[in-house]
FIKOLZA-1660 file (N, C-alpha, C; in steps of 0.1 Angstrom, whole numbers, plus 5000, padded with zeros to 4 digits):
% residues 186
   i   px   py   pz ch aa at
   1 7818 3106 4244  A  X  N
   1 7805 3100 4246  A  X CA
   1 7797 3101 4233  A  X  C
   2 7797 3116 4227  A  X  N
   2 7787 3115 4217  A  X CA
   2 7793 3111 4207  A  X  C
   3 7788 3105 4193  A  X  N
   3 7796 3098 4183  A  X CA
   3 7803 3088 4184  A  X  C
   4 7805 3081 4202  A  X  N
   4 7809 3069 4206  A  X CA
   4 7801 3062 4211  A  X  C
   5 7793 3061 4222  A  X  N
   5 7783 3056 4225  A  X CA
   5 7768 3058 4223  A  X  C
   6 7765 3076 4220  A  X  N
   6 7757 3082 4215  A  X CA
   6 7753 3083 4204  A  X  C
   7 7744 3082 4197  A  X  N
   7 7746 3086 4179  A  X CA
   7 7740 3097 4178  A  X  C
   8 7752 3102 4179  A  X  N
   8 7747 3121 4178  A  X CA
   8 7742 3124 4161  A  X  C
   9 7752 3119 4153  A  X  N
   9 7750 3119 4139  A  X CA
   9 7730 3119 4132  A  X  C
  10 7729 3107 4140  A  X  N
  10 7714 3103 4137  A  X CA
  10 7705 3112 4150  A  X  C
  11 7703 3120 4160  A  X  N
  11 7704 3129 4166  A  X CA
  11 7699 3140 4158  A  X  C
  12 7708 3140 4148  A  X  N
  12 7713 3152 4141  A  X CA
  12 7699 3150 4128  A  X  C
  13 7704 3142 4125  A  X  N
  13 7692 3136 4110  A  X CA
  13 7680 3137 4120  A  X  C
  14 7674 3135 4126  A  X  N
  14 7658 3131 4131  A  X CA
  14 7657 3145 4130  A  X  C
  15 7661 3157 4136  A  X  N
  15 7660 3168 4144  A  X CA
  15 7654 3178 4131  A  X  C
  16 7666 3175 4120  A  X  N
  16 7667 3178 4110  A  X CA
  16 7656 3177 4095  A  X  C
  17 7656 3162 4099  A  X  N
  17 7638 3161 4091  A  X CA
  17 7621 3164 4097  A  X  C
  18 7625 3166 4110  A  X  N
  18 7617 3174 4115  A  X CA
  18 7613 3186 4112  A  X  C
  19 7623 3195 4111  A  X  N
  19 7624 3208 4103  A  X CA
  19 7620 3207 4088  A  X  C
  20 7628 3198 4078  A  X  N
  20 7628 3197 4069  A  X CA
  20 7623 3187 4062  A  X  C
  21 7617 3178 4064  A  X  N
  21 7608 3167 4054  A  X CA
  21 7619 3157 4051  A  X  C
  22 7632 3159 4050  A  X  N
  22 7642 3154 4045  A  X CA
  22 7650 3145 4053  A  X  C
  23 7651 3135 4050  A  X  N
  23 7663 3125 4062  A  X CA
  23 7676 3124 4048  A  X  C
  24 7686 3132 4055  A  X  N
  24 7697 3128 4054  A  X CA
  24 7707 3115 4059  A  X  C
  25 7713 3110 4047  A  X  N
  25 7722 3099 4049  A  X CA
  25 7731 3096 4055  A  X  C
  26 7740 3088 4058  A  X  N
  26 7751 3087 4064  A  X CA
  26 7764 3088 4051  A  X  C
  27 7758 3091 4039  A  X  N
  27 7767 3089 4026  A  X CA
  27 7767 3108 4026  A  X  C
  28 7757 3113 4023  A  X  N
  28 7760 3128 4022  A  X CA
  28 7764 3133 4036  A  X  C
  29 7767 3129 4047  A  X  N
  29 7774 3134 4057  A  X CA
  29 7791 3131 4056  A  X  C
  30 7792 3121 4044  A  X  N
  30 7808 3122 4046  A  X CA
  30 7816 3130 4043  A  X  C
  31 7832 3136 4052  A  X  N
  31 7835 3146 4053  A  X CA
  31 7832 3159 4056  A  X  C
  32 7817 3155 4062  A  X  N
  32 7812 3173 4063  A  X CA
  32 7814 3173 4077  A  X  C
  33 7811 3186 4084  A  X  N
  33 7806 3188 4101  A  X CA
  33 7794 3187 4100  A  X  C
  34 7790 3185 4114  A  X  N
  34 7776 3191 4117  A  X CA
  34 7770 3200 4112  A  X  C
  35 7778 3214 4110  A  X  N
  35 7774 3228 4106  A  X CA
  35 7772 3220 4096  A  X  C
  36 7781 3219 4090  A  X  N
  36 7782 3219 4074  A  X CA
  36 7768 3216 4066  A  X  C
  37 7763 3199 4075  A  X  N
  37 7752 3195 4070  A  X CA
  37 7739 3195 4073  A  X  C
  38 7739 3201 4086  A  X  N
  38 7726 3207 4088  A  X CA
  38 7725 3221 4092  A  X  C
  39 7719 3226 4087  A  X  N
  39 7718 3239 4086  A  X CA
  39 7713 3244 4098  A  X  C
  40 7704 3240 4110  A  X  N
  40 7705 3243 4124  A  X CA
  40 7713 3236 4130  A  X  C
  41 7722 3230 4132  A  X  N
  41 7729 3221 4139  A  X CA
  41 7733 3231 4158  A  X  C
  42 7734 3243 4153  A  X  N
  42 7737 3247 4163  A  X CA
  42 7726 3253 4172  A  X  C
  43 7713 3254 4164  A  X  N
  43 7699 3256 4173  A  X CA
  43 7694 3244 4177  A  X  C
  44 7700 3232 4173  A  X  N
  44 7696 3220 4177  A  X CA
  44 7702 3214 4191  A  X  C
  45 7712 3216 4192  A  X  N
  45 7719 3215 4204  A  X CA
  45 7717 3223 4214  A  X  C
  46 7713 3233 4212  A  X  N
  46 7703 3243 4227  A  X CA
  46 7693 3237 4229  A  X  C
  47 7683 3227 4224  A  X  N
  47 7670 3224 4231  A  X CA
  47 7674 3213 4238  A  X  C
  48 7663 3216 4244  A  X  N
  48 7663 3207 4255  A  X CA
  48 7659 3192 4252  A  X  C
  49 7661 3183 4256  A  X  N
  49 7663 3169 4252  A  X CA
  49 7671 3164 4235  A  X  C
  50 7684 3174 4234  A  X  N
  50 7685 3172 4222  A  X CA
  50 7697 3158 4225  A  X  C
  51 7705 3159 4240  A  X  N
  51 7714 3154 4246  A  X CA
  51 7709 3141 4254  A  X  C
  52 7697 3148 4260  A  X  N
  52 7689 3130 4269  A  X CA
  52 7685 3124 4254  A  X  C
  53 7681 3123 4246  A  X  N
  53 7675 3118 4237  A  X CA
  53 7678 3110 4225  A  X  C
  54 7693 3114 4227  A  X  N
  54 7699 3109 4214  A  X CA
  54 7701 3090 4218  A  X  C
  55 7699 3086 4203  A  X  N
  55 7699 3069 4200  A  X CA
  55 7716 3063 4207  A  X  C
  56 7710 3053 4215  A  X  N
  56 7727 3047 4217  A  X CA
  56 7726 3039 4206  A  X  C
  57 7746 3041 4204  A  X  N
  57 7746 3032 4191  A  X CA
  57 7750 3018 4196  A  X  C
  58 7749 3013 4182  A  X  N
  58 7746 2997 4181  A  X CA
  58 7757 2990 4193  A  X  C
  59 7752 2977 4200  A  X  N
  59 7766 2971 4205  A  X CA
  59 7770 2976 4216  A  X  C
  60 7768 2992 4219  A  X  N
  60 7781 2998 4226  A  X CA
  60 7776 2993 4242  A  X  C
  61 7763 2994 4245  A  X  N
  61 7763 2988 4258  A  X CA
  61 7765 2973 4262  A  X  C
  62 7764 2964 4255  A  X  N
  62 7768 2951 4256  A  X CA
  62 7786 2952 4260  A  X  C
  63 7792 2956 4249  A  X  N
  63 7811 2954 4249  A  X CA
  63 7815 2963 4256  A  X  C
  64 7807 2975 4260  A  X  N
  64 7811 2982 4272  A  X CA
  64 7811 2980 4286  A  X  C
  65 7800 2971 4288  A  X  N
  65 7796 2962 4300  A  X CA
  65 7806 2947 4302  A  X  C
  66 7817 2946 4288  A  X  N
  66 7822 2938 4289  A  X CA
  66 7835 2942 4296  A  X  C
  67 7839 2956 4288  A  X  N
  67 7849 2960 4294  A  X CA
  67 7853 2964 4307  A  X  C
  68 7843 2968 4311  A  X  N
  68 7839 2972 4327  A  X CA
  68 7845 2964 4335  A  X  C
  69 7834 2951 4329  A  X  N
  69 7839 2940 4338  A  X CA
  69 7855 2931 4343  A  X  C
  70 7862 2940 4328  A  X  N
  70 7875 2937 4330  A  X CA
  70 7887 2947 4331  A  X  C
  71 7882 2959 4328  A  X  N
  71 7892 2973 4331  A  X CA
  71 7885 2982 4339  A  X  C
  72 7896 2993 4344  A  X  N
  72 7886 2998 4347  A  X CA
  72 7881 3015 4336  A  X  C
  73 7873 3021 4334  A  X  N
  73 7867 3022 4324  A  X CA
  73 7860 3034 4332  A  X  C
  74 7867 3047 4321  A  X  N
  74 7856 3060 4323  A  X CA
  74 7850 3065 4310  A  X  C
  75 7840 3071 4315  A  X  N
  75 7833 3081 4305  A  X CA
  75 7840 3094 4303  A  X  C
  76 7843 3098 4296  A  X  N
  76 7845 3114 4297  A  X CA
  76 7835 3119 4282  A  X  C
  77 7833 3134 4287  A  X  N
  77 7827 3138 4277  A  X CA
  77 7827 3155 4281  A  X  C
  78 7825 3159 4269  A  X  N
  78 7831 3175 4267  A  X CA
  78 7814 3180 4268  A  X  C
  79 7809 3181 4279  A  X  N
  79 7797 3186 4285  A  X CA
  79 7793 3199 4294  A  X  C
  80 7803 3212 4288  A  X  N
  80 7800 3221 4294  A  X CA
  80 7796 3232 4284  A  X  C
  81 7797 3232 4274  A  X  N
  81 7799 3241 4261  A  X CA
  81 7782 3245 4263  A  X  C
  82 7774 3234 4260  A  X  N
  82 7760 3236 4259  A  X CA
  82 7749 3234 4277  A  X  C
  83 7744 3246 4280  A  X  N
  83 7741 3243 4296  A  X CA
  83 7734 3232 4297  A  X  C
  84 7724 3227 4288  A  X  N
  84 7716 3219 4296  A  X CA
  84 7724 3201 4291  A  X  C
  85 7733 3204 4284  A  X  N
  85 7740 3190 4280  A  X CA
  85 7747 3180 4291  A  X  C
  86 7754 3190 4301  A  X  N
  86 7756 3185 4318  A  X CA
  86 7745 3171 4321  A  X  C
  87 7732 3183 4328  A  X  N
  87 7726 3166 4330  A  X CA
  87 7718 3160 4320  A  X  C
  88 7715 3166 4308  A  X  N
  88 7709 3157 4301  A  X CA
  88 7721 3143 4297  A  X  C
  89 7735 3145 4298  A  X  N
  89 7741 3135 4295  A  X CA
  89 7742 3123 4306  A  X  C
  90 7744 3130 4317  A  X  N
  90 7745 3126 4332  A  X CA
  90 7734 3115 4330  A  X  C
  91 7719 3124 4328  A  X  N
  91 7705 3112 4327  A  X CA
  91 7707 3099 4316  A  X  C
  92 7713 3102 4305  A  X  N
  92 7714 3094 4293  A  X CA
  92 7724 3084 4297  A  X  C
  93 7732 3086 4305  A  X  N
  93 7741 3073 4312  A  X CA
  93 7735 3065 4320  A  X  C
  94 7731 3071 4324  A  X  N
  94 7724 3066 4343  A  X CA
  94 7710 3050 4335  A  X  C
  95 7709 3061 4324  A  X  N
  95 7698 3053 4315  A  X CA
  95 7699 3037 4307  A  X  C
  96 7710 3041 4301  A  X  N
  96 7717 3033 4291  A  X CA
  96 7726 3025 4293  A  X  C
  97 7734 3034 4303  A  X  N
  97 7746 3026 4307  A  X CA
  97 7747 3025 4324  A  X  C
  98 7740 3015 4332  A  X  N
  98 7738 3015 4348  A  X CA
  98 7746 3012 4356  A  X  C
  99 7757 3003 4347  A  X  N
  99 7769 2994 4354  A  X CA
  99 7777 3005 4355  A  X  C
 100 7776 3019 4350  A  X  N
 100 7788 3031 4348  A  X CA
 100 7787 3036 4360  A  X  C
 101 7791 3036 4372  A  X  N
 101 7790 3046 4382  A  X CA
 101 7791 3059 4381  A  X  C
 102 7788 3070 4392  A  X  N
 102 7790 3080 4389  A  X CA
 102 7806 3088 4389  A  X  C
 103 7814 3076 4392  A  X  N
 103 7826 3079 4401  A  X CA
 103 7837 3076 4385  A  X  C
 104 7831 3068 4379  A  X  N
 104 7834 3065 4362  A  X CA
 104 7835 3077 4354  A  X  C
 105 7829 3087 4355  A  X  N
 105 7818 3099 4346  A  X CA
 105 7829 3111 4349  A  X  C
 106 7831 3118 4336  A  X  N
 106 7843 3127 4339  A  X CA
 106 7834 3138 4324  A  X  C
 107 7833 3148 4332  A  X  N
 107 7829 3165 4322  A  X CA
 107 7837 3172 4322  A  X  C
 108 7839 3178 4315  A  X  N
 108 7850 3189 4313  A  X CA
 108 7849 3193 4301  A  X  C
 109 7856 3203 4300  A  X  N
 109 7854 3215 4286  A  X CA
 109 7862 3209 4275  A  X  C
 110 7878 3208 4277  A  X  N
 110 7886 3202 4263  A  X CA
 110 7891 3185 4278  A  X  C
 111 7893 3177 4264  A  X  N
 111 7897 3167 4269  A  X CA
 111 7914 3161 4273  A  X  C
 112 7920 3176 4271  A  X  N
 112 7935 3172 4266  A  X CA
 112 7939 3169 4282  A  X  C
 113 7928 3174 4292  A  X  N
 113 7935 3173 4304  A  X CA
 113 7937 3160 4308  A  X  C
 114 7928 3149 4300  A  X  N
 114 7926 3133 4305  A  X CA
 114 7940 3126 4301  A  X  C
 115 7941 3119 4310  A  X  N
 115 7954 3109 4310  A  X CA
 115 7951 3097 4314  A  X  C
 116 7955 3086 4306  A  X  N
 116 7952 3075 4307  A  X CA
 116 7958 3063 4297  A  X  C
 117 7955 3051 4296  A  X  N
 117 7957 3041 4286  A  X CA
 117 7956 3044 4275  A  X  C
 118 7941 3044 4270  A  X  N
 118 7934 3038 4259  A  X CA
 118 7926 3053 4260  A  X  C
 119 7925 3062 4249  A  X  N
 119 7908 3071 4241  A  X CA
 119 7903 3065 4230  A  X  C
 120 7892 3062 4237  A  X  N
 120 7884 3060 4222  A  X CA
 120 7877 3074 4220  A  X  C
 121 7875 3081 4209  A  X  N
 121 7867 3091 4200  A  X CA
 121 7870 3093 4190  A  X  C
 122 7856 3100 4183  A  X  N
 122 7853 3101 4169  A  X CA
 122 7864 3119 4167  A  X  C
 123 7870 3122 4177  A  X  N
 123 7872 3140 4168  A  X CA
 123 7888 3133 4171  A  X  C
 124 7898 3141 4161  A  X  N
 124 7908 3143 4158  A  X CA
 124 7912 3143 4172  A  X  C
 125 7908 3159 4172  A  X  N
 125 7911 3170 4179  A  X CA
 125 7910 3165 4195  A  X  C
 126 7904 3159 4198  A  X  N
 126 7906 3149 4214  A  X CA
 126 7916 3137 4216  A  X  C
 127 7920 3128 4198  A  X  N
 127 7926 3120 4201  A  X CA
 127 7943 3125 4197  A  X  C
 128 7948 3135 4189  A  X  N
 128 7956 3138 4185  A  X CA
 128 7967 3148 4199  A  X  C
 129 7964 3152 4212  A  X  N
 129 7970 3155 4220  A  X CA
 129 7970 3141 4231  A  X  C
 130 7962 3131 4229  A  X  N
 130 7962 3123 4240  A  X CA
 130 7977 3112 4239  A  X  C
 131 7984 3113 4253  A  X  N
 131 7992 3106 4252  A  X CA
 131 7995 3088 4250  A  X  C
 132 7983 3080 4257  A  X  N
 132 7982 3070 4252  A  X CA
 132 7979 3062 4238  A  X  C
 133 7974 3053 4238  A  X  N
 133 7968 3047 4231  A  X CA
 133 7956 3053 4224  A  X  C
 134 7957 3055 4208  A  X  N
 134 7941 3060 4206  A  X CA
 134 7932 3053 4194  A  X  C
 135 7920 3055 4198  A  X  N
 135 7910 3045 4185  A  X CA
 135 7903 3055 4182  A  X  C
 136 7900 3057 4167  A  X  N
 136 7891 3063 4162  A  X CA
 136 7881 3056 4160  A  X  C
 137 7866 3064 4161  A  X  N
 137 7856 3059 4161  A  X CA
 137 7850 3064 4141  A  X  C
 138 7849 3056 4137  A  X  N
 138 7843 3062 4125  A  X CA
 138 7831 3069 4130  A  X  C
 139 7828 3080 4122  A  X  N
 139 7818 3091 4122  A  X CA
 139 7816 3090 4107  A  X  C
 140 7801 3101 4104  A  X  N
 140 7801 3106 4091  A  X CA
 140 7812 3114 4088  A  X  C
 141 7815 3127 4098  A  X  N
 141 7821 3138 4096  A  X CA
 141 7842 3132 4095  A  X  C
 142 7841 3118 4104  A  X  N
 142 7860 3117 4101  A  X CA
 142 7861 3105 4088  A  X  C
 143 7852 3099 4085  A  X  N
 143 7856 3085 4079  A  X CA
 143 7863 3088 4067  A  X  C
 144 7863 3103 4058  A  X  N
 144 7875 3104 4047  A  X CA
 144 7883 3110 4052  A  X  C
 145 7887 3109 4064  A  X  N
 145 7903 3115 4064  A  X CA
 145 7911 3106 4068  A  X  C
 146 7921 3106 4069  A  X  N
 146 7932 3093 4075  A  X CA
 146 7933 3090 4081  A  X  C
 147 7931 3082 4090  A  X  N
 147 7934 3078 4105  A  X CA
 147 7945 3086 4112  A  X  C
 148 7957 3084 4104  A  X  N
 148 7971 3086 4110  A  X CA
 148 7974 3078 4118  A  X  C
 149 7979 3080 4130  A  X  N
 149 7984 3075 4138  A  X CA
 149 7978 3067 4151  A  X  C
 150 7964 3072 4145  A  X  N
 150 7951 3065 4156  A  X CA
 150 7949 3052 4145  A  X  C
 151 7945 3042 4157  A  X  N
 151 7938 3027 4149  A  X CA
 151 7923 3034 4147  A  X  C
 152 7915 3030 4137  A  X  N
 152 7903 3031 4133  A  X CA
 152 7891 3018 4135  A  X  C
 153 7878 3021 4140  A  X  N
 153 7875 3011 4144  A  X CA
 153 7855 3015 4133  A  X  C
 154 7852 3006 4133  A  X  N
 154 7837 3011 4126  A  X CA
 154 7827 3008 4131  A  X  C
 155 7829 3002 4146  A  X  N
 155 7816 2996 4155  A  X CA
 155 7824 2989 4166  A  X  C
 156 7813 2990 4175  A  X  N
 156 7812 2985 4188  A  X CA
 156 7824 2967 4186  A  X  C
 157 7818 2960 4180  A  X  N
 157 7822 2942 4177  A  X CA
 157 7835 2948 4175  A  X  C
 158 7842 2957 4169  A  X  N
 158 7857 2958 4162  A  X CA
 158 7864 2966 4176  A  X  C
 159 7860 2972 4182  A  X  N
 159 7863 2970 4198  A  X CA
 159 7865 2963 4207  A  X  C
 160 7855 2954 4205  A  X  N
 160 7855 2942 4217  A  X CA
 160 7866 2932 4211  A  X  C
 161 7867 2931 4196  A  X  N
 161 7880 2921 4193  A  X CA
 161 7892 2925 4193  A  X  C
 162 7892 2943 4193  A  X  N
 162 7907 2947 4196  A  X CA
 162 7912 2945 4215  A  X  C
 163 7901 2947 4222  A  X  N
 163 7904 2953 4232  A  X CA
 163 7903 2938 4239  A  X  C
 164 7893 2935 4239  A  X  N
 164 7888 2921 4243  A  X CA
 164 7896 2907 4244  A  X  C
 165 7908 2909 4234  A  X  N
 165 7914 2899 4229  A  X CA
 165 7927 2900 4237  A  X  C
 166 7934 2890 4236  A  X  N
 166 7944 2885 4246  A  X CA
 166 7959 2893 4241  A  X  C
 167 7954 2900 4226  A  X  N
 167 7967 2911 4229  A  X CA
 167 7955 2924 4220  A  X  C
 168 7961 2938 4224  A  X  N
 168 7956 2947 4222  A  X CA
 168 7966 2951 4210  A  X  C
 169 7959 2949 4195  A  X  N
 169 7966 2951 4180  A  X CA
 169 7969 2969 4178  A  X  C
 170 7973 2972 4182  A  X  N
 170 7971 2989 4182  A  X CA
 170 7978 2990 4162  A  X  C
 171 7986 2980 4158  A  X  N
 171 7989 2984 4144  A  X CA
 171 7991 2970 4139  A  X  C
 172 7990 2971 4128  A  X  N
 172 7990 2951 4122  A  X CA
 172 8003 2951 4125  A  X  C
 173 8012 2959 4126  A  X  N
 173 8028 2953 4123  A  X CA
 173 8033 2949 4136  A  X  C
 174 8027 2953 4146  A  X  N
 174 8031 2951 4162  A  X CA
 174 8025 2957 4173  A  X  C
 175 8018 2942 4175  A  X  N
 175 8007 2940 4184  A  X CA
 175 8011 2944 4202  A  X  C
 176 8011 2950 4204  A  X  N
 176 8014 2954 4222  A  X CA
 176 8006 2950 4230  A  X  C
 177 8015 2941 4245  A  X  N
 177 8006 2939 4252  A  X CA
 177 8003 2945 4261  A  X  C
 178 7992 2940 4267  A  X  N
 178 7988 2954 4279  A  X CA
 178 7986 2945 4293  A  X  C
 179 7986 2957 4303  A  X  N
 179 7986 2949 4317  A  X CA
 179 7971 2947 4319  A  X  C
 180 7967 2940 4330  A  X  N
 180 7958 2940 4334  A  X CA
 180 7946 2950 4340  A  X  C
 181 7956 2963 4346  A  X  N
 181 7951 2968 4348  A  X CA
 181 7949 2987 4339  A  X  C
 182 7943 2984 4330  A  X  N
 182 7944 2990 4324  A  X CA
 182 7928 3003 4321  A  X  C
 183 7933 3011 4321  A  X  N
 183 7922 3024 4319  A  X CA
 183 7915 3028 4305  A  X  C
 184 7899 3025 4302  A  X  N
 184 7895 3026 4287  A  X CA
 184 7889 3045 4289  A  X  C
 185 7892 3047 4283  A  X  N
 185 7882 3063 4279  A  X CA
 185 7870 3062 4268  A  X  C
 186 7861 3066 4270  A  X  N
 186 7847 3064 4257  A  X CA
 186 7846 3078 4252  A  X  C
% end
């Protein structure tokens, strides 16, 4: 959810010039972590509304509301680490995204337990044990490393034409089809 439909990154920057006078870029965040680049990153995430609050990114409720309409389609998100992240995220859906039922919406600690078609996320580390299909979300913190073996995507529109389209391109060299009924992860 965060870094896919959330822009935690920019989240991160407001919170941060708040403190500091300073808005950081999306160019000096490449390759770094959160730690890395903001120096509270982790007293930032304990307040409260740091989770309800954050910017949805561009597109994602439009092509999400697309996909809905044609897969069926859950949220998951790694929402127990921080206490009040639970329902601040819970509210930030209910908000943003209304067509998401609650029966959609999946919390849990690591994500390795999800099984399904398709993950979309921005960390390695969620898409690299998942057995299906996986798309990386460009972030500040992944966009210099290599994809590997995940497709890489840089927005919402570059989803809707992978996923959207009458075959699902998971590599240029061979395109695989999918059934109808198929499961997206955000």
């Amino acid at each position: 959810m965060d870094g896919v439909l959330a822009d935690c990154f920019e989240q991160f920057v407001r919170y941060d010039f708040a403190d500091t006078g300073i808005r950081k870029t999306r160019e000096e965040g490449a390759g770094k972590t959160d730690d890395e680049l903001f120096e509270k990153a982790r007293t930032y995430v304990y307040q409260p509304g740091f989770f309800r609050d954050m910017p949805v990114i561009a597109d994602s409720q439009e092509v999400l509301y697309k996909l809905n309409e044609r897969f069926e389609v859950f949220i998951v998100s790694a929402a127990t680490e921080f206490p009040q992240s639970l329902q601040e995220k819970q509210a930030w859906l209910h908000e943003h995204f209304p067509f998401i039922q609650w029966q959609q919406i999946v919390f849990c600690g690591f994500k390795t337990i999800i099984q399904a078609d398709i993950m979309i996320d921005d960390h390695f580390k969620n898409l690299n044990h998942f057995k299906g299909k996986t798309i990386l979300y460009t972030q500040p913190h992944n966009e210099q490393a290599d994809a590997g073996k995940h497709m890489r995507v840089h927005n919402w529109r570059e989803i809707e034409q992978l996923l959207l389209s009458p075959q699902l391109h998971m590599s240029q060299d061979a395109p695989v089809e999918f059934a109808p009924a198929i499961s997206k992860y955000a």
